[in-house]
BAKOLGU-297667 format. One line per 8 residues: for each residue x, y, z of C-alpha. Coordinates in steps of 0.25 Angstrom, whole numbers, m for minus. Example, Ala and Ser with C-alpha at 12.3 -4.5 7.8 and 13.67 -1.06 7.14 Angstrom:
2
49/m18/31 | 55/m4/29;
! end
This chain:
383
325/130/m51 | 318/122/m61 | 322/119/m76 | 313/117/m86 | 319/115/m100 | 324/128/m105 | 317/137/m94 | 317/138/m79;
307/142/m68 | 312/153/m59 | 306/162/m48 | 312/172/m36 | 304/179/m26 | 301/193/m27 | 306/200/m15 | 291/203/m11;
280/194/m5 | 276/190/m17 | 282/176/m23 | 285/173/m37 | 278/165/m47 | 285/157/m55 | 291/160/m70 | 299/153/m81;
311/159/m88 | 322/156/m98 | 334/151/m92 | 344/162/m92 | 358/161/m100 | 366/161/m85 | 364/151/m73 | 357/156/m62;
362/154/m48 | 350/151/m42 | 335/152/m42 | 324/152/m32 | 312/146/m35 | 298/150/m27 | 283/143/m28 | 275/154/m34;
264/161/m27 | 255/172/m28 | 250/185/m20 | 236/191/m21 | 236/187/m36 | 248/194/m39 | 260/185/m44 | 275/190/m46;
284/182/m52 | 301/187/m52 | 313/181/m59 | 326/183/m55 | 322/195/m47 | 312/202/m59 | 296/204/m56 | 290/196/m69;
277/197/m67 | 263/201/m59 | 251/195/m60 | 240/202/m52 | 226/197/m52 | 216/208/m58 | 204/197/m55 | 200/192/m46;
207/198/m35 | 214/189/m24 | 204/182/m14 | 191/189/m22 | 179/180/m27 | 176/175/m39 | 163/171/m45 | 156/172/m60;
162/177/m71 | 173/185/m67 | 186/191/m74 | 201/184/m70 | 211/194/m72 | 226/196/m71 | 237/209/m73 | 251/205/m75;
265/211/m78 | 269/201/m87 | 273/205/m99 | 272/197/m113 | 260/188/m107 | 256/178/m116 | 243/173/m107 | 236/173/m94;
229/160/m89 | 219/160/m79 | 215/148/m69 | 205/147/m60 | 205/135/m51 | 217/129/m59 | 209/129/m72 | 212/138/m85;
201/148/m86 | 206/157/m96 | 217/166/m103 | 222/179/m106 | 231/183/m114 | 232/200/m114 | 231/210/m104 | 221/211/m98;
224/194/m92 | 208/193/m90 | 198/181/m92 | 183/179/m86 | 180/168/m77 | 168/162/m73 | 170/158/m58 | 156/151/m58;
146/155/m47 | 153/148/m36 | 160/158/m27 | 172/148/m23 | 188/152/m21 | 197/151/m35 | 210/151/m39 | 213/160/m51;
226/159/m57 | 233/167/m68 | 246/163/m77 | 253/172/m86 | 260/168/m97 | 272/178/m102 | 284/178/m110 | 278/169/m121;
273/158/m110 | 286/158/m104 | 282/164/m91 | 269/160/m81 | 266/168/m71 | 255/166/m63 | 245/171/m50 | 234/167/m43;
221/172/m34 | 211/166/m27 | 197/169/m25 | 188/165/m13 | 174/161/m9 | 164/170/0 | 170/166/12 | 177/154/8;
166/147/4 | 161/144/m10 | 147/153/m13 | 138/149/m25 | 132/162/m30 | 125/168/m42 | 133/176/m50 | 124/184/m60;
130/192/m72 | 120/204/m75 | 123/210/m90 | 118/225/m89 | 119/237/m98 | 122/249/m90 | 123/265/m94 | 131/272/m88;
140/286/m87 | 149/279/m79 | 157/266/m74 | 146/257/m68 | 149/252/m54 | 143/240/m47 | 138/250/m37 | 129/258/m48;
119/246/m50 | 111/237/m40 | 107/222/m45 | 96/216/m41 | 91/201/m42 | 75/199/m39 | 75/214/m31 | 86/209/m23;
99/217/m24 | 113/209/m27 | 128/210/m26 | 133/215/m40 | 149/207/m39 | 152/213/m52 | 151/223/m62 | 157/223/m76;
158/233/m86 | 164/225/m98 | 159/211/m103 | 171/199/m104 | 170/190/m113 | 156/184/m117 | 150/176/m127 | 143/182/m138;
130/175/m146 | 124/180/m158 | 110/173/m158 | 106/176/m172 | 92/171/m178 | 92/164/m193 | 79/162/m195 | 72/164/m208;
66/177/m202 | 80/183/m201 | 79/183/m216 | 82/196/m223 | 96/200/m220 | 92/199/m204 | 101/186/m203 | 112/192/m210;
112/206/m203 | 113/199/m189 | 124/190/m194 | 134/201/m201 | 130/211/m188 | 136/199/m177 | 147/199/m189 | 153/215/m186;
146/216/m171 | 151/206/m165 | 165/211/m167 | 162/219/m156 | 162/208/m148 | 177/205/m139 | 186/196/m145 | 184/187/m133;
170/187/m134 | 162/173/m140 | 154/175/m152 | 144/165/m157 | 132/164/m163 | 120/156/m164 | 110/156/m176 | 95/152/m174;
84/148/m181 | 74/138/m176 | 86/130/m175 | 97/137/m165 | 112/136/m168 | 121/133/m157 | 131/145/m153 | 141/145/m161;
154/156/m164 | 149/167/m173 | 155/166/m189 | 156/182/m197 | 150/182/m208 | 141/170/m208 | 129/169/m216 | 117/162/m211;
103/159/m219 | 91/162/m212 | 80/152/m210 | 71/144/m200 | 63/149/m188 | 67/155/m176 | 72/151/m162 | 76/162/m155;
73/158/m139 | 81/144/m144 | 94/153/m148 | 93/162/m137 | 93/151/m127 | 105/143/m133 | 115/154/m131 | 111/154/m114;
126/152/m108 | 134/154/m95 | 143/163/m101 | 141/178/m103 | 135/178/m117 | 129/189/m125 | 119/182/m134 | 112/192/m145;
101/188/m153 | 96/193/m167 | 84/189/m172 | 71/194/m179 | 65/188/m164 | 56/178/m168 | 55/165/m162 | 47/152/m166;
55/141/m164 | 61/142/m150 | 59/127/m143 | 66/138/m131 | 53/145/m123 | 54/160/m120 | 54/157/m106 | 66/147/m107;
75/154/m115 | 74/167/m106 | 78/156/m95 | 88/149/m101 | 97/162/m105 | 93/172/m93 | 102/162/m83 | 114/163/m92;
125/174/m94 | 118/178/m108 | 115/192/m112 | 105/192/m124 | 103/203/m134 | 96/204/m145 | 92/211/m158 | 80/208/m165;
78/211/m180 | 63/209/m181 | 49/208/m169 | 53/208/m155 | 56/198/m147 | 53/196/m132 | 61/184/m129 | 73/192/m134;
68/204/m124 | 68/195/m111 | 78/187/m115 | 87/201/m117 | 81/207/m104 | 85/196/m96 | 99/196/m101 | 102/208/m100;
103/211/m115 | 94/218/m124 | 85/217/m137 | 86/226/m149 | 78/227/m162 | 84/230/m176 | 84/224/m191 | 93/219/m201;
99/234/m202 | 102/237/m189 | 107/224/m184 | 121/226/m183 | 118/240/m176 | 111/235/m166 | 122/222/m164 | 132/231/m161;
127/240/m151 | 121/226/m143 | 135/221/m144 | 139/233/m140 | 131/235/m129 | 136/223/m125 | 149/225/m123 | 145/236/m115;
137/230/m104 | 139/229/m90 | 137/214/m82 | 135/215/m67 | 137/203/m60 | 130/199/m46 | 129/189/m33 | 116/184/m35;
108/183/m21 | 94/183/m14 | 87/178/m27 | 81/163/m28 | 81/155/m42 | 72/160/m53 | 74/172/m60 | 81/183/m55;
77/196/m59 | 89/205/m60 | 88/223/m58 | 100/231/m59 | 99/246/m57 | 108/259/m54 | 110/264/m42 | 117/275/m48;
113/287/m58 | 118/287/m72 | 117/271/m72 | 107/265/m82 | 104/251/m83 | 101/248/m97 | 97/233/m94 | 103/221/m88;
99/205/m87 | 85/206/m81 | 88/192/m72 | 89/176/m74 | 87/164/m70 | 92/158/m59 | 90/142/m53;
! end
């Protein structure tokens, strides 16, 4: 038995093969004879904790299951019977990644793209922080040993009259066909930037359109979404978190590839630009910037309010996003079906295999009837 200040730590064994897991409660009004005391452990992810002969609670990892591998960007997810939870904290390799706190207990976790073993960790928190449950899984390398890999994520837009399966398309990479490891229907959090031109040719209520449009449309964003903005001229702004109803005067030139390249990050990211699509300042070359954002995890739209642009069409077809035209008056119509759209898209994720550094040319097509690829990320850059 053991006393700490006004509460005390009791466990019994269930009557199963299951052990208990540890739990705090108040110390009742009448002594109690005796308590056992067991070390906690956990079966197959599922942890059950009793007091004094009641189930308390069950945690059961949703993902990733027992003995499974990890690798990329992949969702950590637990059930429980708890009731009155106040948070879930998930660890990996001892360290704090991330919290939930409501159903469904569910964060993103970047595993890297090492294939290596793990130990993932979740602790609930109930009854107003007074309870802590917690259960464990482990995941494993390919055969004990640690792989490096290459983990691609592919952003697609898809139609279909039906649920898309991993089975409906084939991937290729440079002709060679690839293992798809994952297909996902909804996007998880990501990062949002509004690249917005403030040049003097955005002049005429163009400036102000764009900025009252990402004002209402990007409400349709998730509340656990980032949103910033970066505003360029020949100068570029560095990324910074979007404020409604701001009001800025254009002037100076233009430095469209320079903005584009800034926004280039690790981290899923939706980047839409609007400009009138000139560029004659960029210190970036075409060429460069196409590099530096086609390796990344960047999807670029855009919507251009004046001549085309053909930077903005490789650097959309590359990323698997798209490139609209429209004015002053249709601006916000045409933000909210990208953002739409957005939320709508498919990613598939794959082992990369067979292909040397360089660019890597990247085909997805149906093997089914009734599936239509509206486009996907064309390829990238690997060293």
């Amino acid at each position: 038995m053991s006393i700490d200040g006004a509460r005390i730590l009791i466990a019994t064994a269930r009557p199963s093969l299951l052990s208990s897991a540890f739990h705090t409660s108040p110390i009742p009004p009448a002594p109690i004879g005796w308590i056992k005391r067991y070390a906690p452990s956990v079966v197959l992810g599922v942890s059950t904790g009793m007091i004094v002969g009641a189930i308390v609670a069950a945690i059961t990892f949703v993902s990733p299951q027992q003995g499974s591998q990890a690798i990329g960007v992949l969702p950590i997810e637990v059930r429980t019977t708890k009731q009155a939870v106040s948070r879930v904290e998930f660890y990996v390799d001892g360290a704090l990644v991330g919290v939930g706190r409501q159903a469904p207990y569910r964060i993103l976790h970047d595993f890297g793209t090492v294939l290596a073993a793990h130990e993932i960790v979740a602790k609930v928190y109930s009854n107003n922080y007074r309870d802590v449950d917690s259960s464990r899984v482990t995941t494993i390398a390919a055969g004990g040993e640690t792989l490096n890999v290459d983990l691609v994520e592919v952003p697609m837009r898809v139609r279909t009259s039906q649920p898309l399966a991993s089975s409906d398309i084939a991937v290729k990479e440079n002709g060679i066909e690839q293992t798809i490891r994952e297909l996902r229907a909804d996007r998880g959090p990501a990062r949002f930037v509004f690249v917005v031109d403030r040049s003097l040719s955005m002049g005429g209520g163009k400036l102000d359109a764009a900025l009252r449009a990402i004002d209402e449309e990007s409400k349709l964003l998730r509340s656990d979404d980032r949103v910033e903005i970066v505003l360029f001229n020949h100068n570029v702004m560095p990324a910074r978190p979007l404020i409604r109803g701001e009001h800025v005067q254009p002037s100076g030139g233009t430095s469209l590839r320079d903005a584009v390249s800034s926004v280039a990050s690790r981290d899923r990211t939706y980047a839409i630009v609007i400009t009138d699509g000139g560029d004659r300042n960029s210190m970036t070359s075409e060429a460069e910037a196409l590099r530096k954002i086609s390796g990344t995890k960047l999807t670029l739209d855009a919507i251009v309010l004046g001549s085309d642009s053909r930077f903005l069409d490789r650097a959309a077809m590359n990323t698997g996003g798209s490139v609209v035209r429209g004015s002053a008056s249709t601006l916000r119509r045409e933000l909210h079906r990208m953002i739409l759209d957005i939320n709508s898209r498919y990613t598939v994720v794959y082992q990369s295999h067979g292909n040397a550094s360089g660019w890597r040319a990247i085909r997805i097509d149906p093997r089914r009837r009734g599936v239509e690829i509206l486009n996907a990320r064309k390829g990238y850059f690997a060293s």
